[in-house]
N, C-alpha and C positions, 0 to 999 in steps of 0.2 A: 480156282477157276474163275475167269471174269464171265459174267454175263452180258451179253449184249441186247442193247437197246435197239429195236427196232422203229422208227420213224417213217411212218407212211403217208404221205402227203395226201392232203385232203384236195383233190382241184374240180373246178368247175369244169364242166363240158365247152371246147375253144365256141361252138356254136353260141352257144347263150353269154360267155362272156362279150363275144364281140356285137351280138346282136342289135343293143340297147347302149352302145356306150354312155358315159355319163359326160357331159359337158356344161361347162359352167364359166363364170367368170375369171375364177380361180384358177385359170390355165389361158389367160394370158396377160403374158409379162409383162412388169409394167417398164413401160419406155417406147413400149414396142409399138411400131408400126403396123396400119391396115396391109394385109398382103388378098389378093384377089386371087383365089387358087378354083380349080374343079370343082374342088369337091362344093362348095356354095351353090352348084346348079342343081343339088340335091334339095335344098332349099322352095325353088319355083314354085309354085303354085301352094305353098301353105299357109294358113291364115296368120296374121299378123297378131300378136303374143308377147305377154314377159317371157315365157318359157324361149318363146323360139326369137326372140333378141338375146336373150345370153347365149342359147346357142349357134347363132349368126356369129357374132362377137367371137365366140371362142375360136369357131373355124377359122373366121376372119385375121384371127389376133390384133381384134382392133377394140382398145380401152375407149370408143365413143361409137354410136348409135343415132343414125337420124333417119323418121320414117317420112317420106315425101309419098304423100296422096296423089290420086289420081287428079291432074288439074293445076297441082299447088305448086305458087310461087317459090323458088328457092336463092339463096344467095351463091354467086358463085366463086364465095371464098373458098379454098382449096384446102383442106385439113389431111394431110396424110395420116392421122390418127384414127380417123373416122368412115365408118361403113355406111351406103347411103342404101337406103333400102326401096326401093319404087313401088308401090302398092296400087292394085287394079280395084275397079269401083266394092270389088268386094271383100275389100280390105288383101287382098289374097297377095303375094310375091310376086312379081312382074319380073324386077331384077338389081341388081346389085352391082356397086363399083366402090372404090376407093374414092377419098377424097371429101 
């Protein structure tokens, strides 16, 4: 007689996995272009962060990062690699574009 193996997967509840996802730099490819999508309006009003520049960037899939102050002078060279970040006097998210 064979016996059988029973394997019972262990899984996390779908709530808590999707809750917190994890995002990092590590998920976006390199070559890739800034793409401006929705979901970055999630973004608005949080304060300004290493944390939340890698995760701008990942949303973004954009390999470059510039934070432009409330005020501040910028260049208008055009980078499509790069996510520009607008910051209100309280460092907070204003808004976001490509470029």
């Amino acid at each position: 007689m064979r016996k059988l193996l029973l394997l019972v997967p262990l899984a996390l509840p779908i709530s808590a996995a999707h809750a917190n996802p994890t995002v990092g730099l590590d998920q976006v490819p390199p070559g890739s272009k800034c793409e401006q999508t929705a979901i970055l309006n999630a973004f608005i009003g949080q304060p300004a962060s290493v944390q939340l520049a890698s995760r701008l960037m990942a949303a973004a899939r954009a390999p470059k990062l510039r934070w432009v102050a409330l005020g501040q002078a910028v260049t208008i060279q055009h980078n499509a690699r790069r996510l520009t970040v607008q910051l209100d006097a309280q460092s907070r998210v204003v808004s976001m574009t490509c470029g």
